[in-house]
Structures are given as structure tokens and as C-alpha cells.
N, C-alpha and C positions, 0 to 999 in steps of 0.2 A: 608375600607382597600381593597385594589384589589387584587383580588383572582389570589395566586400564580401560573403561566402558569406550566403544566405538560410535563414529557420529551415528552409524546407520541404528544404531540402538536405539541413541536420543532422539531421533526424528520418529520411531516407533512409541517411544515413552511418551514425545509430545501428542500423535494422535490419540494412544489410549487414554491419554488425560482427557482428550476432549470429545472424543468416545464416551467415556464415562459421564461428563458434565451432562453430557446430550443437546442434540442442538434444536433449535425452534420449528414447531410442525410447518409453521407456515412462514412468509415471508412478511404477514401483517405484524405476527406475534413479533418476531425481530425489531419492527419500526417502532411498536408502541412499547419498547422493552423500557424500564428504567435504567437509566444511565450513572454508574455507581463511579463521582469522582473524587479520587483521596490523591492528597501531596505530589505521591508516586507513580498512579494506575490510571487507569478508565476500566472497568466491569460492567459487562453487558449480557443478562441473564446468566450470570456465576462464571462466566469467560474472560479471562483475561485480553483484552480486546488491543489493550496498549500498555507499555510502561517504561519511564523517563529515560532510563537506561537506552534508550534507544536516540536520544537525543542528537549524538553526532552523528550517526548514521541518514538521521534526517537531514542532520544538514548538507552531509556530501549526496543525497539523492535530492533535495530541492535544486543545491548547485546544477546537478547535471544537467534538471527538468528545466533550468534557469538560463541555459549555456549560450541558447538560442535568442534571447530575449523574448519580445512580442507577444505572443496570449499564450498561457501556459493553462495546461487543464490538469486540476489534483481532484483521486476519486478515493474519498473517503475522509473524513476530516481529524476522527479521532480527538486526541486532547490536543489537537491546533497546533503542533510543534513542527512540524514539518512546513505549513501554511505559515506560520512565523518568519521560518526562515525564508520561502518564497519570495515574502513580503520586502524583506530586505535587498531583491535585486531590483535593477532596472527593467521592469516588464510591462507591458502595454494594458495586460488582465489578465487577471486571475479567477479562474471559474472551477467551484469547489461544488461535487456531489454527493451528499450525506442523505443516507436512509434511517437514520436511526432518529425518532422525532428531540429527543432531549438533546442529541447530539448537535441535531439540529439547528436547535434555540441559539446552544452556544456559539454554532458559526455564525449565525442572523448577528449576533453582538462582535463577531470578531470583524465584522466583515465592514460594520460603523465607523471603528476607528483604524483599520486598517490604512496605510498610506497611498498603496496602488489597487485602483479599481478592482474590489470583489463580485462577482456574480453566484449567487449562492443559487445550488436548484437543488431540492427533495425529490428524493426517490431510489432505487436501485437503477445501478447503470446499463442492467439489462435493459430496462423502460424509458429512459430517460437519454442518452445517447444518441439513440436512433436519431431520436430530430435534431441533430445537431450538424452539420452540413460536413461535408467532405473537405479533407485539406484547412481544415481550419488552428491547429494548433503550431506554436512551434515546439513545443512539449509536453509531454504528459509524465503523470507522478503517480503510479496507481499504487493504494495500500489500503487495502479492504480484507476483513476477517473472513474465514472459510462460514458458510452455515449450513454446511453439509456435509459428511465424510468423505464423500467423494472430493471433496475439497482441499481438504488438508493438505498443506505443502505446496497447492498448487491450483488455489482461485484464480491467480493473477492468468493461467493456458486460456480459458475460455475469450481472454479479454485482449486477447494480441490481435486478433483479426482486425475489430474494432479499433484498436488501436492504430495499425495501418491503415486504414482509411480515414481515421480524423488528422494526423499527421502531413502536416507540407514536408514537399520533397526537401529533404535536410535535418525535417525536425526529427526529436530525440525521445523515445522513452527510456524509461526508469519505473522501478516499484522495489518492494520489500518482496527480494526472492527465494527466500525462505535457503540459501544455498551456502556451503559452509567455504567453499574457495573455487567453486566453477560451477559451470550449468551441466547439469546430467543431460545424457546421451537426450533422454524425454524433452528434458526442458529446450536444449536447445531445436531438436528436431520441429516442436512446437509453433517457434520461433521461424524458422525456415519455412515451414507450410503455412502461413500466414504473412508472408513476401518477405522479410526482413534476411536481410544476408548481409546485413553491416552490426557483425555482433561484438561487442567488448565489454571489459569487466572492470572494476575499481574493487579488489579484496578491503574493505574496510573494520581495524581492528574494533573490538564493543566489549562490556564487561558487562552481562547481563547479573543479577543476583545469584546466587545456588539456589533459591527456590524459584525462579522463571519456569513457567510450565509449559513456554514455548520455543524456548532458546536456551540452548545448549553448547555452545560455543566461543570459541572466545575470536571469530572472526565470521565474515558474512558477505557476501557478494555483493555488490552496488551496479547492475547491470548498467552498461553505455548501448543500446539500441537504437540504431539513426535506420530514420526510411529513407 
């Protein structure tokens, strides 16, 4: 009988996969990458960047990001399926930040017919954030691709601080936290050094493919994070 593979192996397989892809020397090469979209996926310079299978997942993290009502800020847009589901609560605006130029265009057109106010801005949200005033959201939805090894599993640590200071007192974050049914010793610690100490979770069940190069699992963390 072959011995059952453990998560901590698949979280190994996923970075070597994208180890091996290699990621963008620079952070232009990434914006001006062509954006490769079929049925299923989004591909972005040979990376599995998104894919549909993730669908309900998005919808219980827009819920959360939604929970609050009022201006809700999503970073990274992806094939728009999570923004979909935003789209569908009662919210005052919705402000979506997409680096990737093709990725782009498609939020520019989602953003036309969408029902509640979009504000689209270009850029990475290292650059682009800053100017964005203190206390302003009542949630955020962060799901952005690693582009760096140091990354893997855990772009979204860099982006907690930030997080708490764009947050009104009450509001909520959420992202894609790469976590199979809790937050590691790291991640939560993360969390805590960046002021948040209202931490909770929604295990949410997902049926990724057998060939997913990034998900391995057949369940996934939905972080509940209130400042």
C-alpha cells in the first residue's frame, strides 16, 4: 500500500514547481507579462496564477470581505471571480488593485458593467496603497501570486501591517491563505505583530484537480481577521 503523501510535502512540491517555472527578474517584466485565459485558468508567464476550481472559496472570502458592508478594498483581480461575487453584496465601493497590464484591461471592462461602484487603480500594492488614507476600508480581500521564492505560501505576511492601518476599527480582513485547516505557529505570529488579536477561521471544503500545481488539498483556510 503506498504511503499516504503528507501536506507538508505538497506545500514542498508546490514551491518546487514554481522554483522551477522561475519567477520575473523584475517587477515590470511581471506587469507587461501576457495574460493566458482559457475556460478554466489565468496563466501568467507559465504560472498558474488562478483556476475556477477555486470558485467557492471566493465566494466565502468575498462574503467575509463583504460582512461589514461599506468600501471594501480587493488586491489582485485575477479572472474577476471573487470581484463577481463582491459585486453581489450591498457595498458602498469596491476598489480593485491589479498589476498585471492585461489583467488589467479586463478589470477596466468589469468595472463598466458592474452594479456597485468600482474603482480600479494599476500597480503593485507596495506602490500604490501608501496613498490611500488611514481607516478607510471596512474590508479587505487580499489574493495576489507570490513573485518570488521568498514568497511562496506567504505573500499575503508582508501585507498585514498595511492592512491594519487601512482598516476601520471593526473592519475585516480575508485572503487566500495558502493554509490547509489553521494558521501556522508563523502565520499567526505574523498576524499578531502587525496588531490584529481578533483572529478566526472558516475551514472551507474545495476540489482542486490532480494536476493543480498549487493546491493540494481537499480543504483550505478562509481567514476571519477583524481590527
Amino acid at each position: 500500500m503506498a504511503k499516504k503523501r503528507k501536506f507538508a510535502d505538497a506545500r514542498q512540491e508546490t514551491f518546487e514547481t514554481r522554483k522551477k517555472i522561475g519567477f520575473p527578474s523584475s517587477p515590470k517584466k511581471w506587469k507587461d507579462a501576457k495574460a493566458n485565459y482559457s475556460e478554466h485558468e489565468l496563466v501568467i508567464n507559465n504560472h498558474p496564477v488562478m483556476e475556477d476550481w477555486e470558485s467557492d472559496y471566493m465566494q466565502v472570502l468575498a462574503s467575509i470581505a463583504c460582512s461589514q458592508g461599506g468600501k471594501v478594498l480587493e488586491i489582485g483581480f485575477g479572472m474577476g471571480i471573487s470581484s463577481g461575487y463582491i459585486q453581489s453584496h450591498d457595498i458602498v465601493e469596491h476598489v480593485i488593485i491589479e498589476a498585471n497590464s492585461d489583467v488589467f484591461d479586463k478589470l477596466i471592462e468589469f468595472a463598466k458593467s458592474a452594479p456597485e461602484k468600482v474603482t480600479p487603480i494599476f500597480g503593485f500594492w507596495q506602490n500604490v496603497t501608501k496613498d490611500l488614507p488611514d481607516e478607510t476600508f471596512d474590508g479587505i480581500l487580499f489574493d495576489t501570486y507570490p513573485l518570488q521564492e521568498s514568497e511562496v505560501h506567504k505573500n499575503h505576511f508582508d501585507f498585514f501591517v498595511e492592512a491594519y492601518r487601512l482598516l476601520k476599527n471593526g473592519g475585516i480582513l480575508t485572503y487566500y491563505s495558502d493554509e490547509i485547516n489553521d494558521f501556522s505557529p508563523e502565520h499567526r505570529l505574523a498576524l499578531e505583530r502587525s496588531g490584529f488579536k481578533n483572529i478566526n477561521m472558516q475551514i472551507c471544503d474545495v476540489n482542486p484537480p490532480a494536476d493543480c500545481l498549487y493546491w493540494k488539498s481537499k480543504t483550505i483556510v478562509a481567514p476571519i481577521v477583524r481590527k
